[in-house]
C-alpha positions as CSV (number, residue, x, y, z in Angstrom):
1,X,8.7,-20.6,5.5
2,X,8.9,-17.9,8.2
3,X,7.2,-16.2,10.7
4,X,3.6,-15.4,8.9
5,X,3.5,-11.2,8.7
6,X,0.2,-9.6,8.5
7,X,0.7,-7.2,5.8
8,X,-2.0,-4.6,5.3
9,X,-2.1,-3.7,2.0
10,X,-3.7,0.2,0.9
11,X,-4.8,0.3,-2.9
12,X,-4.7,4.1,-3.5
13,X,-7.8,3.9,-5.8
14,X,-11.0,4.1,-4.7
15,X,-12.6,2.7,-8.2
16,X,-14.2,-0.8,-7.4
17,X,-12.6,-1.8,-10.8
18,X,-9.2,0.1,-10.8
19,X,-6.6,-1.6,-12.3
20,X,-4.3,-1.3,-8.8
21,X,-7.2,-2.8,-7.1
22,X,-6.8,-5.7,-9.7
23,X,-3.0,-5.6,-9.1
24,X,-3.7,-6.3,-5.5
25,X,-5.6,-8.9,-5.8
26,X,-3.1,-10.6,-7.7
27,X,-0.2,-10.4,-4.9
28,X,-2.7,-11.7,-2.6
29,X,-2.9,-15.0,-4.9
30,X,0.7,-14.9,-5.6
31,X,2.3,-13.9,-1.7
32,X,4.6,-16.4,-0.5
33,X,3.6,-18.0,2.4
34,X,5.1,-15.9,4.9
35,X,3.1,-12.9,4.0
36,X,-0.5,-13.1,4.9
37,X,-1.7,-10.1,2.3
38,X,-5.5,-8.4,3.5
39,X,-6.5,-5.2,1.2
40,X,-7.4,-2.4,3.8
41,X,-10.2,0.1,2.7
42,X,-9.5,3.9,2.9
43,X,-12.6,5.2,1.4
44,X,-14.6,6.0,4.1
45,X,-11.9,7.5,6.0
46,X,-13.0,11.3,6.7
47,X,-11.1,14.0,5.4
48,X,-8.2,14.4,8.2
49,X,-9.7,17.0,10.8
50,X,-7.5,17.9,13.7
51,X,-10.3,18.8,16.0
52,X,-11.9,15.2,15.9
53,X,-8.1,14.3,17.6
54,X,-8.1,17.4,20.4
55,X,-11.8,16.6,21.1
56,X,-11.1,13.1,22.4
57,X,-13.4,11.3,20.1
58,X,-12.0,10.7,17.0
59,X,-14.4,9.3,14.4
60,X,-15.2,5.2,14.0
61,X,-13.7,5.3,11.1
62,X,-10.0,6.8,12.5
63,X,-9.8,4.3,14.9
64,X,-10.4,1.2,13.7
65,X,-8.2,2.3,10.7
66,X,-5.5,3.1,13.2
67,X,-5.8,-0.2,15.0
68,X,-5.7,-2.0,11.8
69,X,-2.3,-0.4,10.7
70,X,-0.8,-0.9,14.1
71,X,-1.1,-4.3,13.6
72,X,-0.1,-4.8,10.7
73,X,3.8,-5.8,10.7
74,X,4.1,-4.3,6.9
75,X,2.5,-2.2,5.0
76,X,2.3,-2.6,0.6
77,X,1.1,0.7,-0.9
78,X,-0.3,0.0,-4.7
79,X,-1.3,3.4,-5.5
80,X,-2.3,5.2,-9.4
81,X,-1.0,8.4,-10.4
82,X,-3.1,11.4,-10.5
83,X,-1.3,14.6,-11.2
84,X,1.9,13.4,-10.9
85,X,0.9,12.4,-7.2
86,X,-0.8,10.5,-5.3
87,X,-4.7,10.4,-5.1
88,X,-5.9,12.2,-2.0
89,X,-7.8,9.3,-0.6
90,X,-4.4,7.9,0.0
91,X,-2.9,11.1,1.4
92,X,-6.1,11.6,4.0
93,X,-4.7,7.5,4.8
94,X,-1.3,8.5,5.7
95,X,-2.3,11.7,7.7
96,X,-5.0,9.5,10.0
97,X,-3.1,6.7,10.9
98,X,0.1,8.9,11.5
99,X,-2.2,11.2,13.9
100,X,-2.5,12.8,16.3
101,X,1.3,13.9,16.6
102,X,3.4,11.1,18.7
103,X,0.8,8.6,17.5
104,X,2.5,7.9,14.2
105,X,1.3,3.9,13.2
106,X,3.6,3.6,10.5
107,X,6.8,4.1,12.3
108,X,9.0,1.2,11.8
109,X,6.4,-0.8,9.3
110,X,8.5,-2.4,6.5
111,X,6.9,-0.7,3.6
112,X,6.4,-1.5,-0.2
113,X,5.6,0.6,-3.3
114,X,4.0,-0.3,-6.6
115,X,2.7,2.3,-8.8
116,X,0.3,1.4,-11.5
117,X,-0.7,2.7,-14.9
118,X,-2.3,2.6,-18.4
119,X,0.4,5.0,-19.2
120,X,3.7,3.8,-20.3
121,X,5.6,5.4,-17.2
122,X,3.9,3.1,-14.6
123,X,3.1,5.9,-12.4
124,X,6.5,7.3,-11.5
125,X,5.7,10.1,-10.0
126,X,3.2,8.9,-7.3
127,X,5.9,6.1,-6.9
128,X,8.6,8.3,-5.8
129,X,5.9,11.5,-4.2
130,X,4.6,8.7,-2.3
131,X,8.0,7.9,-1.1
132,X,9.2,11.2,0.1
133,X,5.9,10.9,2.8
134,X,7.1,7.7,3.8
135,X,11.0,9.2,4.6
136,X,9.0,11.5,7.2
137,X,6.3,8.9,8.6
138,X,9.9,6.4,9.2
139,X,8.4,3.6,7.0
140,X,11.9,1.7,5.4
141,X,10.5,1.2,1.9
142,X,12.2,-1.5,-0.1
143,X,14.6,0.2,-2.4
144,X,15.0,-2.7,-4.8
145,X,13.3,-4.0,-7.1
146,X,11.3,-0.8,-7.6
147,X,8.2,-1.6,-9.2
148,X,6.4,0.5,-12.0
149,X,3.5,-1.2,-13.8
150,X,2.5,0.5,-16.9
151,X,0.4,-0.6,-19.5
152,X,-1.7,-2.3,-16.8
153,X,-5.4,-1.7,-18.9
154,X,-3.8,-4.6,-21.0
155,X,-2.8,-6.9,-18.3
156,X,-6.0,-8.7,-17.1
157,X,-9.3,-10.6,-18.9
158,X,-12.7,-9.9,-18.5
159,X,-12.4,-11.3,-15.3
160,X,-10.0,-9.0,-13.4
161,X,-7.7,-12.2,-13.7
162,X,-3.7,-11.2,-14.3
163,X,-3.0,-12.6,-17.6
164,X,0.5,-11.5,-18.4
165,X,2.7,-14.3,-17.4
166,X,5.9,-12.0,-17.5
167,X,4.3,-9.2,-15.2
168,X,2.9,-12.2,-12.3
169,X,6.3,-13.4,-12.6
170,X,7.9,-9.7,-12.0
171,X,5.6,-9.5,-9.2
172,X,6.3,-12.5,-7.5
173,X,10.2,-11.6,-7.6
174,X,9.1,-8.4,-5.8
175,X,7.3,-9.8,-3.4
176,X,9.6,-12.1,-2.4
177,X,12.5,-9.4,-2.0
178,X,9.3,-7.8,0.0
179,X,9.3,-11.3,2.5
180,X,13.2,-10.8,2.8
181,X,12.5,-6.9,3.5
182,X,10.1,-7.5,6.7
183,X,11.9,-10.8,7.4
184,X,14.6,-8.1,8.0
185,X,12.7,-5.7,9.6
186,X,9.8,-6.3,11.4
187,X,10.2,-7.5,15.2
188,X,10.3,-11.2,15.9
């Protein structure tokens, strides 16, 4: 079974109905018991400002985000593609809780990517732009399997409910090389 890991999980869109925020919800239902999966909000983050930091009073918002992710012993992004990128909200998340300089949260957290789609690429491009931030902010992102979900406006009911048994099962397999990942990584 393992140590349980508190894995904070950042869904890239903001959309109350996005189809990643649908895809998270499903690896919450299908984690494996070591990983204890909790969606973390970024929308009300404020635009990164580095006067709030040299002022000494950071907004609300900054710091209980920061204190979340430092607890956090991994961190699962599920993020869309916009532009061939990643959405700002989830840009503004990495540059808060990786300031101000020295104060970097996600140093060390064993991180996951899963890009999501109605197109038939699965959001490549976020994927990997989203992973070249990570090489600086020293988050060990699991390399294998990588995981592109495309075609995702046909993979839930009415409901929100994943109904694409081949996809769940793809998701679980990543997840549990995920367990292995942090089992691997993250401190005792």
């Amino acid at each position: 079974m393992g140590t349980p890991r508190d894995i904070a999980v950042i869904v890239g869109s903001l959309r109350s109905a996005s189809l990643n925020r649908k895809v998270a919800h499903t690896l919450i239902e299908i984690a494996p018991a070591p990983l204890r999966l909790e969606i973390v909000e970024i929308g009300a983050l404020p635009l990164y400002n580095e006067d709030y930091d040299a002022g000494g009073a950071p907004p609300a918002q900054y710091t209980a985000f920061r204190e979340r992710i430092q607890r956090a012993d991994g961190v699962l992004f599920v993020t869309p593609e916009y532009n061939r990128s990643v959405p700002g909200a989830l840009k503004n998340a990495l540059d808060v809780a990786s300031r101000p300089y020295g104060h970097n949260r996600w140093a060390g957290k064993p991180g996951g990517v899963i890009s999501v789609s109605p197109g038939a690429i699965g959001g490549f491009g976020a994927n990997h732009h989203l992973r070249q931030s990570l090489v600086f902010l020293d988050v060990p992102v699991l390399q294998q399997p990588e995981a592109y979900i495309g075609g995702a406006a046909k993979l839930f009911d009415e409901g929100g409910r994943m109904v694409v048994e081949a996809t769940r099962e793809f998701l679980a397999k990543y997840l549990a090389a995920y367990a292995a990942w942090v089992e691997r990584l993250a401190p005792a």
